[in-house]
KETIMI-430015 format. One line per field, with one value per residue: residue number from 1; residue in one letter; chain; x, y, z of N, C-alpha, C, O, CB in turn. Coordinates in steps of 0.05 Angstrom, whole numbers. Each point is the difference from the previous one (the first is absolute). Glycine has a CB too. Example, Ala and Ser with C-alpha at 12.3 -4.5 7.8 and 13.67 -1.06 7.14 Angstrom:
<markes>
i = 1; 2
aa = a; s
ch = A; A
n.px = 264; 31
n.py = -114; 44
n.pz = 156; -39
ca.px = -18; 16
ca.py = 24; 24
ca.pz = 0; 1
c.px = 18; -15
c.py = 24; 22
c.pz = 0; 14
o.px = 21; 10
o.py = 0; 22
o.pz = 13; 4
cb.px = -59; 14
cb.py = -23; -35
cb.pz = 12; -47
</markes>
This chain:
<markes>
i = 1; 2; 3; 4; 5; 6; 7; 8; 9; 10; 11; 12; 13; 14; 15; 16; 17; 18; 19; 20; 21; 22; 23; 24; 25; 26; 27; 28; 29; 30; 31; 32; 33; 34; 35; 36; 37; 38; 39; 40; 41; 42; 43; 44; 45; 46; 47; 48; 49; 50; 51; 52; 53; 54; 55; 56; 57; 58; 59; 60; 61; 62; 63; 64; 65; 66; 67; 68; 69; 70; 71; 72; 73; 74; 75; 76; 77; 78; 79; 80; 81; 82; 83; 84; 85; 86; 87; 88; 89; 90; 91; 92; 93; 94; 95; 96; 97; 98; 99; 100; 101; 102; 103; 104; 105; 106; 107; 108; 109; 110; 111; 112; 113; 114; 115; 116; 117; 118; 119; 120; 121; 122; 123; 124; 125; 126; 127; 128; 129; 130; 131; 132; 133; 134; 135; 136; 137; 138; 139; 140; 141; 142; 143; 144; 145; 146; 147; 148; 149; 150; 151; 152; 153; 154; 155; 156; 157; 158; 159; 160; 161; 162; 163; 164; 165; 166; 167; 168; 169; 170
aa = x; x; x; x; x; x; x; x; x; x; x; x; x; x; x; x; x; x; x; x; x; x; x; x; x; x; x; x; x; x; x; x; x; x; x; x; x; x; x; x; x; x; x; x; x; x; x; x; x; x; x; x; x; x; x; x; x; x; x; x; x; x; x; x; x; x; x; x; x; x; x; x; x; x; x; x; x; x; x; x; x; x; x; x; x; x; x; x; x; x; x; x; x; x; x; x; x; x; x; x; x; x; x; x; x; x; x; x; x; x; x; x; x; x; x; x; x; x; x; x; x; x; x; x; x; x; x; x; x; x; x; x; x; x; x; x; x; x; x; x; x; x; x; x; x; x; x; x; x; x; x; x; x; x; x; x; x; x; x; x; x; x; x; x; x; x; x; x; x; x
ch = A; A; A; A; A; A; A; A; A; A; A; A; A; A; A; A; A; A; A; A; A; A; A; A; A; A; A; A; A; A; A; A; A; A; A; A; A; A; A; A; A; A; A; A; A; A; A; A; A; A; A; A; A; A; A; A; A; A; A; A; A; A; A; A; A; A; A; A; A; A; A; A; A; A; A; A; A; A; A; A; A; A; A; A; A; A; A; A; A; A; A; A; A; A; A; A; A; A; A; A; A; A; A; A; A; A; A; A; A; A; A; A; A; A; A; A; A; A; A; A; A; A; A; A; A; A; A; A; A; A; A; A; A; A; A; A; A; A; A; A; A; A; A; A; A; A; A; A; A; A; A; A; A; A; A; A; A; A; A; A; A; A; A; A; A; A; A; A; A; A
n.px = 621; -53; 26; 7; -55; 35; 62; -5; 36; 40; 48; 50; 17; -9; -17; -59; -57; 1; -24; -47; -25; -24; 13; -58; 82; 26; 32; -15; -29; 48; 59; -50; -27; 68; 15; -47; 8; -64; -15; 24; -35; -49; 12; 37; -61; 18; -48; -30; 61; 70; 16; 28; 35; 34; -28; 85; -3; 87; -37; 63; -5; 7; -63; 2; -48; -3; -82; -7; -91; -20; -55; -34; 55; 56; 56; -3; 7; 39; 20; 63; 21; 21; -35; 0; -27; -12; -30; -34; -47; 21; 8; -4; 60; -2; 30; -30; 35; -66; 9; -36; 1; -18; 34; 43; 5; 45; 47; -59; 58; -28; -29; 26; -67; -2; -74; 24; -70; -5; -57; -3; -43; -21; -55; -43; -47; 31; 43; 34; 7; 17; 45; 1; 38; -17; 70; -22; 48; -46; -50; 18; -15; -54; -11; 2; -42; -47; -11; -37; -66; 66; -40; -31; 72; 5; -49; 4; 41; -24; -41; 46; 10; -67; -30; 70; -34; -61; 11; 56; -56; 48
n.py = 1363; -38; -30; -26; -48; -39; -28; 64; -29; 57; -61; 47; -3; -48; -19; 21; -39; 53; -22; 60; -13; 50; -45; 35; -7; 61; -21; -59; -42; -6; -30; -50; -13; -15; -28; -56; -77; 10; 40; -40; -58; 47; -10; -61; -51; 28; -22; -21; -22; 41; -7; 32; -90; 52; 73; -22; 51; 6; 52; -19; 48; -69; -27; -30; 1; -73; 20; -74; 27; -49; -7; -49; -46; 29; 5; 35; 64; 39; 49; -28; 63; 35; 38; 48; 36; -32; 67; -34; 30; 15; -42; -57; 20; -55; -11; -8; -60; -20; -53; -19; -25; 12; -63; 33; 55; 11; 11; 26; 39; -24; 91; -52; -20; 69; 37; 49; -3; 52; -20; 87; -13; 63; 4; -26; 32; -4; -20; 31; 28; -65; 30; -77; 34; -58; 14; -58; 15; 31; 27; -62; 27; 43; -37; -40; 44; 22; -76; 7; 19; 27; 33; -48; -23; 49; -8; -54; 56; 59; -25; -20; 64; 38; -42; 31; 82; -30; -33; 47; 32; 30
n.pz = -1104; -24; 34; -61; 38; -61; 2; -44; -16; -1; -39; 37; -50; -48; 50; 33; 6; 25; 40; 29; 43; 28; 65; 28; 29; 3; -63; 52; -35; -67; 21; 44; -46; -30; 39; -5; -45; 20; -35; -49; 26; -8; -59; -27; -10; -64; -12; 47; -1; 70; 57; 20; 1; 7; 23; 13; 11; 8; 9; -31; -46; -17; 34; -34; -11; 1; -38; -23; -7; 16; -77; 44; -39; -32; 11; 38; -34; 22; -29; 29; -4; 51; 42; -48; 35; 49; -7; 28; -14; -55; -30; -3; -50; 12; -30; -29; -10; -29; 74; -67; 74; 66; -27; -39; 66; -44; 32; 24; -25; -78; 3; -64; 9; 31; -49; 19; 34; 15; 41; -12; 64; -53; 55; -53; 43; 64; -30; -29; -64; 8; -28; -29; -34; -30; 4; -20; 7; -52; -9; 21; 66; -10; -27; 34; 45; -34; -9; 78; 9; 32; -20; 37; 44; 23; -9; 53; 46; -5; 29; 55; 11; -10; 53; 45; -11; 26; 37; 3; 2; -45
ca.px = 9; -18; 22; -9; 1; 1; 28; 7; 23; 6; 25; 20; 31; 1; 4; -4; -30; -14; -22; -14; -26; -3; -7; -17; 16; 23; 26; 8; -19; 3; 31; 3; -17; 25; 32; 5; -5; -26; -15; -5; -9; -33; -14; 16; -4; -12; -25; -14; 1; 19; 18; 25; 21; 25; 1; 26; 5; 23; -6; 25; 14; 10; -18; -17; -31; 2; -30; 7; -28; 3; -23; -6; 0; 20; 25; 5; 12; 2; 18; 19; 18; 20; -2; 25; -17; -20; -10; -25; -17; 12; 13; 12; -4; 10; -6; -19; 11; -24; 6; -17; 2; 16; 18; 31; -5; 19; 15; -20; 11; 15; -24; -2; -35; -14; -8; 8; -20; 1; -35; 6; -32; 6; -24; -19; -31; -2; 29; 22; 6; 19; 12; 24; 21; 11; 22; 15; 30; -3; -34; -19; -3; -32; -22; -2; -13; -25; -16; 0; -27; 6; -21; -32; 8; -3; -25; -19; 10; -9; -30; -3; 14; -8; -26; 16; 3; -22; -1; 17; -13; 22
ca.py = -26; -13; -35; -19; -13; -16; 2; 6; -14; 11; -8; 19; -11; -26; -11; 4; 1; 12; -11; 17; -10; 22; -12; 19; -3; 27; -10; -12; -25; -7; -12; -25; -20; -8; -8; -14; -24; -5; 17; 2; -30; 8; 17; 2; -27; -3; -2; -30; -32; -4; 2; 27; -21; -4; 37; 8; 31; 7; 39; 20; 1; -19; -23; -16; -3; -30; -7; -17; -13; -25; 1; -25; -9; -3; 9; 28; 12; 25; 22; 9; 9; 16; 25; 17; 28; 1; 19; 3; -12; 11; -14; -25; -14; -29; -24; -24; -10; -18; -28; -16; -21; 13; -15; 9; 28; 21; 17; 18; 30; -3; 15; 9; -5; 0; 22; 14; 12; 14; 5; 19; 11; 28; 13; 17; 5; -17; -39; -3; -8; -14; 7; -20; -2; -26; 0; -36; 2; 8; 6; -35; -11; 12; -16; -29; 1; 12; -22; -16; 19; 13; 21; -7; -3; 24; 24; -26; -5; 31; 4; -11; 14; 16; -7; -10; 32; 0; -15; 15; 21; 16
ca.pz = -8; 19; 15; -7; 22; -12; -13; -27; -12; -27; -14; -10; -7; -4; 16; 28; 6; 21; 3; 18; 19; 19; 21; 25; 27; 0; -14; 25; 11; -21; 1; 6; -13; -18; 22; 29; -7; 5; -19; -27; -8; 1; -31; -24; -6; -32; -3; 26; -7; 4; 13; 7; 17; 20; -5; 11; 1; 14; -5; 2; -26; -11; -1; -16; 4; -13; 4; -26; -9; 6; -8; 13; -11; -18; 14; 15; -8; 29; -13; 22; -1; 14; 7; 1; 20; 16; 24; 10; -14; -21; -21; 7; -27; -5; -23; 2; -19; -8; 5; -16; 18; 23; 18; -15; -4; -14; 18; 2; -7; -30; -15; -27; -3; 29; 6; 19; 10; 22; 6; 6; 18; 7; 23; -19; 9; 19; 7; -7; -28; -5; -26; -5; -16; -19; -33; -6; -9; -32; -12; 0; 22; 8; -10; 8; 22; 1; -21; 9; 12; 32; 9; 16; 22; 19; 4; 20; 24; 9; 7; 24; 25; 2; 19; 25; 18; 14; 34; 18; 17; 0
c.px = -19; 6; -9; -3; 0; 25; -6; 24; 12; 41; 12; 18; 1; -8; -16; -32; 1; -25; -13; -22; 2; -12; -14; 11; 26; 26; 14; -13; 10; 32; -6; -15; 16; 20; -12; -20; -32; -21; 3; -7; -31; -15; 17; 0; -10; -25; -12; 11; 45; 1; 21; 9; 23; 2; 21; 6; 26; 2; 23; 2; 18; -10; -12; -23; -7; -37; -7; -38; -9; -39; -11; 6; 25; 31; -2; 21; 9; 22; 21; 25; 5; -5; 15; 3; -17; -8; -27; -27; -4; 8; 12; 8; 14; -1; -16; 11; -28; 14; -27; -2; 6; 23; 23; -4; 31; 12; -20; 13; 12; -30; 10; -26; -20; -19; 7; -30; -7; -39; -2; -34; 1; -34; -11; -28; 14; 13; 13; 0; 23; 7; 26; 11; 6; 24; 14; 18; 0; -29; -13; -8; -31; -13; -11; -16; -23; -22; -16; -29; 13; -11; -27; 18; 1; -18; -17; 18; -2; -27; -3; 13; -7; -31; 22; 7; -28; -7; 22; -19; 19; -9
c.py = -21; -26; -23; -33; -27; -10; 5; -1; 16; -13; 28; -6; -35; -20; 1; -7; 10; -2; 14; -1; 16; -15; 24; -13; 22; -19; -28; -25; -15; -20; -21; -20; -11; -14; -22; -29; -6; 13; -1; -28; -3; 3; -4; -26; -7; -16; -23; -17; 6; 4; 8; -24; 5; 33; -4; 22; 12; 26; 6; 6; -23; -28; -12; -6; -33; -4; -12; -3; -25; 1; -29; -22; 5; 10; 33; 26; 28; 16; -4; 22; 25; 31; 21; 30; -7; 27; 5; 25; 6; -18; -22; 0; -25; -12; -10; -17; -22; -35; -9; -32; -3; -23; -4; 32; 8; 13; 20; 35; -1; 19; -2; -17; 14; 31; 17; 17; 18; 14; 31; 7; 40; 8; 5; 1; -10; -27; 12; -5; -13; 14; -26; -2; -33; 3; -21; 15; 6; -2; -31; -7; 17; -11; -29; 7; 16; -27; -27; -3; 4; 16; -19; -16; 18; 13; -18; 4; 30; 7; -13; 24; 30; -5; 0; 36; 8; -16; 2; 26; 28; 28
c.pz = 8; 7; -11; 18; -13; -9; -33; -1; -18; -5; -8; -11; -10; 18; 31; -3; 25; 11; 32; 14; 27; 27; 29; 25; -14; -13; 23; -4; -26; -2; 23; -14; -32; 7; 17; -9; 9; -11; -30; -11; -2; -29; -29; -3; -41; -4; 24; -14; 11; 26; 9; 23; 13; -11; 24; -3; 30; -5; 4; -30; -7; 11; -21; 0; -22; 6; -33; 14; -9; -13; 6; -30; -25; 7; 11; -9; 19; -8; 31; -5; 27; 2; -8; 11; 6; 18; 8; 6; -28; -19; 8; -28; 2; -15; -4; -23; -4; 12; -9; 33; 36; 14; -11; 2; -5; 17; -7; -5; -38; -17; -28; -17; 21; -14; 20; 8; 21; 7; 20; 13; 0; 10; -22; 8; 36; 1; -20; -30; -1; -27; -8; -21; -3; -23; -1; -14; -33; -6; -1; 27; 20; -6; 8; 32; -2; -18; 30; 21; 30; 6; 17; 16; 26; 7; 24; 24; 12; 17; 27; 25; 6; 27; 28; 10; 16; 21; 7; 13; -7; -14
o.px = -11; 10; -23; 19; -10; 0; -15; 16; -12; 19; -9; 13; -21; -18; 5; -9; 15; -21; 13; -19; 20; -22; 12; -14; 5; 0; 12; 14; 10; 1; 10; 9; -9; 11; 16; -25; -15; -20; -16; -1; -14; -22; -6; 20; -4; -18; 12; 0; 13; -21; 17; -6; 7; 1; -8; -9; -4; 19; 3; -12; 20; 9; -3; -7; 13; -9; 4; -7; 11; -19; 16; -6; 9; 8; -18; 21; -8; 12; -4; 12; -13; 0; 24; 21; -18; 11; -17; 6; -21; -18; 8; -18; 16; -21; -18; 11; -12; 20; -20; -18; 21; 19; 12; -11; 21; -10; -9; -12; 15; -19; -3; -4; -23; 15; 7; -6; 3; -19; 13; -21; 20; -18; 15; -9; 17; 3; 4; -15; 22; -13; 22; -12; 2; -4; 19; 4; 19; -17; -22; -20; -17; -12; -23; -20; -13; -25; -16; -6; -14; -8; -1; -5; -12; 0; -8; -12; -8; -3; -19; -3; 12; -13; -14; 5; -1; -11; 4; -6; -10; 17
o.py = 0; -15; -7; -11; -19; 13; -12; 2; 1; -2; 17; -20; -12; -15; -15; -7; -6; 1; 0; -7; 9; -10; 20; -13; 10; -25; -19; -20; -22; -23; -22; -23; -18; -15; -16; 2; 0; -12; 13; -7; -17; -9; 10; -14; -18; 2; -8; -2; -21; 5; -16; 4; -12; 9; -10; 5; 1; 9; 14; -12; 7; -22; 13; 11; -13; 2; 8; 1; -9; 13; -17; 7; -19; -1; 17; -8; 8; -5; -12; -5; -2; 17; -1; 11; -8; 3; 15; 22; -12; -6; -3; 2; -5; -1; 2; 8; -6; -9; 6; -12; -13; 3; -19; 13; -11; 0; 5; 20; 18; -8; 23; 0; -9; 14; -11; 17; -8; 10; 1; 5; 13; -14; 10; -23; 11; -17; 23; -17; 11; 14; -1; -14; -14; 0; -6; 23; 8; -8; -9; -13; -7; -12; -7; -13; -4; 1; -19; -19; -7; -2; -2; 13; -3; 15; 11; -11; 7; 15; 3; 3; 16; 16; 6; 8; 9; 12; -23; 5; 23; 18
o.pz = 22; -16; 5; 10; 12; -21; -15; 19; -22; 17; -15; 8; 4; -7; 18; -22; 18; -13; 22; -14; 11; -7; 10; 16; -22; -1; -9; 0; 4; -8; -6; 0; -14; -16; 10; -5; -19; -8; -14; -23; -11; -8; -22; 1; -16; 17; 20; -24; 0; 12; -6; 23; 20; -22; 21; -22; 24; -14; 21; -18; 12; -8; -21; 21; -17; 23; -23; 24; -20; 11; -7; -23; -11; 23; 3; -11; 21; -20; 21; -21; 21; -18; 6; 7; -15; 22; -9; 9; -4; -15; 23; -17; 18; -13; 17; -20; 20; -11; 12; 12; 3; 15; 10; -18; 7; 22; -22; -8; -7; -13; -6; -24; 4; -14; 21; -17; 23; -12; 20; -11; 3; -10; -17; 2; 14; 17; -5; -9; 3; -15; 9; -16; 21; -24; 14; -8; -14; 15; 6; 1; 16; 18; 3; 6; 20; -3; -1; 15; 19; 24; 25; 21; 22; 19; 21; 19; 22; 20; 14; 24; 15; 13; 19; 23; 23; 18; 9; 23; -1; -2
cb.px = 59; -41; 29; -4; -13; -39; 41; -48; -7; -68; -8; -21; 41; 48; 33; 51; -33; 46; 7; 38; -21; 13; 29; -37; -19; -16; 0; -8; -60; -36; 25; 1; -40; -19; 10; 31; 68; 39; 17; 32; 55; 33; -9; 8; -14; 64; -4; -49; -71; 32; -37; -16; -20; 27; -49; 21; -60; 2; -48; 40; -22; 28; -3; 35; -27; 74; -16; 80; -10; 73; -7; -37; -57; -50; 46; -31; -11; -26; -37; -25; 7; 30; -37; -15; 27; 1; 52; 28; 6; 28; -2; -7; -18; 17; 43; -55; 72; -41; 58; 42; -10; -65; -44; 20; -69; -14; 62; -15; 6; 56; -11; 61; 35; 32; -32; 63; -5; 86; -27; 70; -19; 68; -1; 37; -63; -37; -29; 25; -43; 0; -34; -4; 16; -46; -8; -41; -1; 64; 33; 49; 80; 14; 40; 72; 51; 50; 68; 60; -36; 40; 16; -44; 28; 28; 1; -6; 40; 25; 0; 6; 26; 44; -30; 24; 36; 3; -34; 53; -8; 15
cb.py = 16; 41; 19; 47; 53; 1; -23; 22; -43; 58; -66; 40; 51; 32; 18; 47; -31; 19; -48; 25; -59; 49; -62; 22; -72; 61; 81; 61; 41; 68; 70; 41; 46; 47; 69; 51; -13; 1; 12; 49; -4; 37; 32; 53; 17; -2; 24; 9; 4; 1; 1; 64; -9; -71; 40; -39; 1; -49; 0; -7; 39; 53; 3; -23; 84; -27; 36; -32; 45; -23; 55; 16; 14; 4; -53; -28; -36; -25; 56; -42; -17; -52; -19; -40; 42; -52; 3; -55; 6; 38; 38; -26; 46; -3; -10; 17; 17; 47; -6; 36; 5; 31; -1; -57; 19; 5; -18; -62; -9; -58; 12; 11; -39; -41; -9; -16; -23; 1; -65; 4; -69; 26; 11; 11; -29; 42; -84; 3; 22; -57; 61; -8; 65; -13; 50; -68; -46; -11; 57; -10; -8; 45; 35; -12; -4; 60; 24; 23; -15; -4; 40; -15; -20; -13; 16; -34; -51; -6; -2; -57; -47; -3; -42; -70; 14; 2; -9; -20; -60; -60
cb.pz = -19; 1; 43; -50; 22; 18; 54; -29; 27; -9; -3; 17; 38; -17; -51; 39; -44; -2; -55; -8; -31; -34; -34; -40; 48; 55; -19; 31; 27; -5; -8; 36; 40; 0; -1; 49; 23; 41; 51; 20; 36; 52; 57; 2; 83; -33; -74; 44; -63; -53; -3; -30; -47; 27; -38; 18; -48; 13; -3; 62; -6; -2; 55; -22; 23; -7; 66; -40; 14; 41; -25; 68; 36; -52; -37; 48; -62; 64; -59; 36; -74; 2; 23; -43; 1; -25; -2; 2; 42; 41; -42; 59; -45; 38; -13; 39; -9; -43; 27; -87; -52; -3; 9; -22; 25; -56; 23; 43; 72; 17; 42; 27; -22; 65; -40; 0; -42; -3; -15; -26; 46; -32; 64; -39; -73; -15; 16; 54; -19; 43; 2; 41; -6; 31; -17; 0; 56; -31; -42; -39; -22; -20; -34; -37; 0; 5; -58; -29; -49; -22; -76; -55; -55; -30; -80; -56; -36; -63; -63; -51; -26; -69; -56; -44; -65; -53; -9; -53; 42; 2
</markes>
């Protein structure tokens, strides 16, 4: 099989995306660098010119998570929602809901606009094959979000957190 060190993207079914990448740290180092606020304010900045401003995270099953981006100079945006399997280091799935605006935020547990995502670490060579499931609530709401270039977002922050596994060392 061969790991991919680049995010690929593949569309299932109407509604889902998948999405894959391969990191040179163990499944362990990979889920904190997902879970734990200081480390994901390091790499989940996306393109230059933004800002990872408010990363909250209540690692429980029916916690919540709340992380809003802050581009200099213009407005701000951000996702949030609700824990629903957590096993470490392994899997996390969770809601998600799109906040266009953060300073009118939304009930964050009202998943009938919310994605359900589930991020799946598993051991491969010497690290880790991410695996992220994406299933919106419908094909128009996929689209709108893949329109939205989130892929090269994820891929510019990936590449960051692929430089934070090499100066770990892990």
């Amino acid at each position: 099989m061969s790991l991919p060190k680049k995010l690929t993207v593949d569309l299932q079914g109407d509604a889902d995306v998948v999405f894959q990448r391969y990191f040179d740290a163990p499944p362990a180092f990979v889920y904190d660098c997902n879970t734990k606020p200081e480390l994901l304010q390091r790499w989940l900045t996306g393109p230059d010119g933004w800002s990872f401003s408010t990363c909250r995270i209540d690692l429980s099953v029916g916690g919540e998570y709340l992380f809003v981006w802050q581009k200099e100079g213009e407005s701000s945006f951000g996702f949030g929602g609700v824990y629903k399997e957590i096993k470490a280091p392994e899997i996390i799935t969770n809601t998600e809901i799109f906040i266009p605006d953060p300073t009118q935020l939304p009930s964050l547990s009202d998943s009938s606009q919310a994605s359900v995502n589930t991020l799946q670490l598993a051991a491969a060579g010497k690290g880790t094959l991410m695996t992220l499931t994406c299933r919106y609530p419908s094909a128009e709401i996929r689209k709108m979000a893949l329109e939205t270039g989130m892929e090269e977002g994820m891929e510019i922050s990936y590449v960051r957190l692929d430089e934070m596994c090499l100066q770990a060392g892990v």
